[in-house]
C-alpha positions, 0 to 999 in steps of 0.5 A: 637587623632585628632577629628572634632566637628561641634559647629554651621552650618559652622564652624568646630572645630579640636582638640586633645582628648586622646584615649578612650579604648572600653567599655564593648561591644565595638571595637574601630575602627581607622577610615581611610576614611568618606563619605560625603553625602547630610544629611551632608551637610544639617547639614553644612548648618544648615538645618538639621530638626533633628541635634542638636549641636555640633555634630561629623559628620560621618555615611559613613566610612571604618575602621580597628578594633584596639581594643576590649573591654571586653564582646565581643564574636566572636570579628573579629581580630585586622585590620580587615577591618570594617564599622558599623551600625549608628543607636541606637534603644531603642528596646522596642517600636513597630516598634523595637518589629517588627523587623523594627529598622530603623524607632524605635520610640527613633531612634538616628543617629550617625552623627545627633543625636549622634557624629559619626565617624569623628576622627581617633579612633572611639568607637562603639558597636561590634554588629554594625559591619559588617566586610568587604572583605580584598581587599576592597578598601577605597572607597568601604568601604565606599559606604556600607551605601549609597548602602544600602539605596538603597538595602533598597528602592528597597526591600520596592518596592517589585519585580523589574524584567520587570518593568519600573522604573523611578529614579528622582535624579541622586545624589549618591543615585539615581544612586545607586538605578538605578544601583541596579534597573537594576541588579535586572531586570528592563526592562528599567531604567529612570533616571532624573536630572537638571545637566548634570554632574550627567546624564553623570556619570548616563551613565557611570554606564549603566542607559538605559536612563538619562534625564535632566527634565529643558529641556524635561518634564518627560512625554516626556522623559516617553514616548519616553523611555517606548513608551506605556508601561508607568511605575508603580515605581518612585523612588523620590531620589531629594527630590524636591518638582516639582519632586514629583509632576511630578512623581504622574502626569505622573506615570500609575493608581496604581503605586508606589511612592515610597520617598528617598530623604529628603525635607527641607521643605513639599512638597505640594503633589496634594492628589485628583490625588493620590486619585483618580488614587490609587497611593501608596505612600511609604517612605523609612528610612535607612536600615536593617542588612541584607541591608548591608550585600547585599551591601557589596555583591553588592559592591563586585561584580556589583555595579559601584562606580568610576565614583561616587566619585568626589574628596578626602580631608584631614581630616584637609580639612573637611570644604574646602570639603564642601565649594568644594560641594557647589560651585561645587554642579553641578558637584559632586558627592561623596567626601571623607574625608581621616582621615588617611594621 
């Protein structure tokens, strides 16, 4: 079979392995299509905080189930359409004994901290999996774990119905968060970016209001949206430190801000204003089971994903996708990478 190693940041090495036959516990997945997404990018770029390497890249994928190991019970039929959980948790520390795996103290990601799905067959426990439509689509297929980062985001800021959001961001992510915020009732949704591209393709998915912040400030573009109701949610899906400053400035007294996106370096966050108006801070980390399960539900049904995804490559054209996203960054959204021609 045909894998992808990245050795060192910017440099792909493509190769044929022998097949594996799953383990005990296991399902062996031909891969058909991956996701690219701003993590993997980081990885490329050698500014990953958390990847070691060589690393197989991969946690955004659709399948089909193409073998099944021994000890697996309730085991879906050979090509069934699949995606698959990326974590791996010890299971024994707090956070696990809690039921919150996604922030398990020993958390390892396929993709980052273990190898993930970038070749045509790929082995994963079966537990991992969540079985998908029969009519779904690639791409939809694999869009199950950026909509369920944002289904995750969304359950941690509690009930959305009535309220003024904003989203700074409109990446893949944002957008999805705006979508999910709308569906779930929000009187008005705001979303910010510095590239019109990504407003414009904002728009296309129904966001109330899609603002570029290099032109209007955010209180100006608040103001005019809301009027004086103000907003008590931010989502921060950038991971721009400006941004972040911005949304505790302007957001009303006891409001939430709540962190999605990943920042290459601390932001310097101005804590006595934080302080003093009873801001909530909060973070998001990945997702539930449960987070998928609504994904697949929503991707089913309301959530828009055309206007999302950019383009597609060959899987042998993996580097050329991220040579695409970084001289196209302003204009992109998602890219796939088709592991079957």
């Amino acid at each position: 079979m045909k894998q992808a190693t990245m050795e060192k940041p910017g440099n792909i090495r493509f190769e044929d392995v022998a097949e594996t036959p799953p383990g005990e516990g296991e399902v062996r997945i031909r891969v058909q299509q991956i996701g690219i997404c701003g993590s993997d990018i980081h990885v490329w770029h050698g500014t990953h905080p958390f990847t070691p390497y060589p690393v197989i890249q991969g946690h955004e994928f659709m399948g089909v189930v193409d073998a099944i190991g021994p000890c697996v019970e309730n085991a879906p039929a050979i090509g069934t359409k699949v995606t698959a959980l990326p974590q791996i948790v010890c299971g024994h520390c707090n956070p696990c004994k809690k039921g919150r795996f996604n922030i398990c103290e020993n958390l390892k990601v396929r993709g980052f901290q273990a190898n993930g799905c970038g070749r045509e067959y790929y082995n994963i426990p079966a537990e991992r999996l969540v079985v998908l439509p029969d009519d779904f689509s690639a791409d939809q297929g694999a869009f199950v774990e950026p909509v369920s980062v944002a289904v995750h985001s969304c359950n941690r800021a509690g009930d959305l119905k009535g309220r003024n959001v904003v989203v700074l961001g409109a990446g893949t992510i944002g957008n999805l968060i705006a979508q999910l915020a709308k569906a779930r009732g929000a009187a008005k949704v705001l979303i910010t970016d510095i590239a019109d591209y990504r407003l414009d393709v904002a728009r296309q998915c129904g966001v109330d209001y899609a603002i570029n912040t290099s032109r209007e400030s955010l209180k100006d573009a608040t103001t005019a949206a809301f009027g004086d109701g103000g907003f008590d949610l931010a989502f921060e899906a950038a991971g721009v430190e400006a941004s972040l400053a911005s949304a505790i400035k302007c957001i009303e007294k006891g409001g939430m801000v709540l962190i999605v996106g990943v920042y290459g370096k601390p932001p310097v966050v101005d804590m006595g204003v934080v302080g003093e108006h009873e801001i909530v801070l909060a973070g998001s980390m990945m997702y539930w089971r449960e987070d998928w399960e609504e994904a697949v539900k929503l991707l089913a049904s309301s959530i828009s994903i055309a206007p999302l995804v950019s383009k597609h490559f060959a899987f042998a054209e993996w580097p050329d996708a991220y040579r695409f996203i970084d001289k196209n960054g302003a204009s992109t959204m998602k890219v796939m990478v088709d592991v079957q021609g």
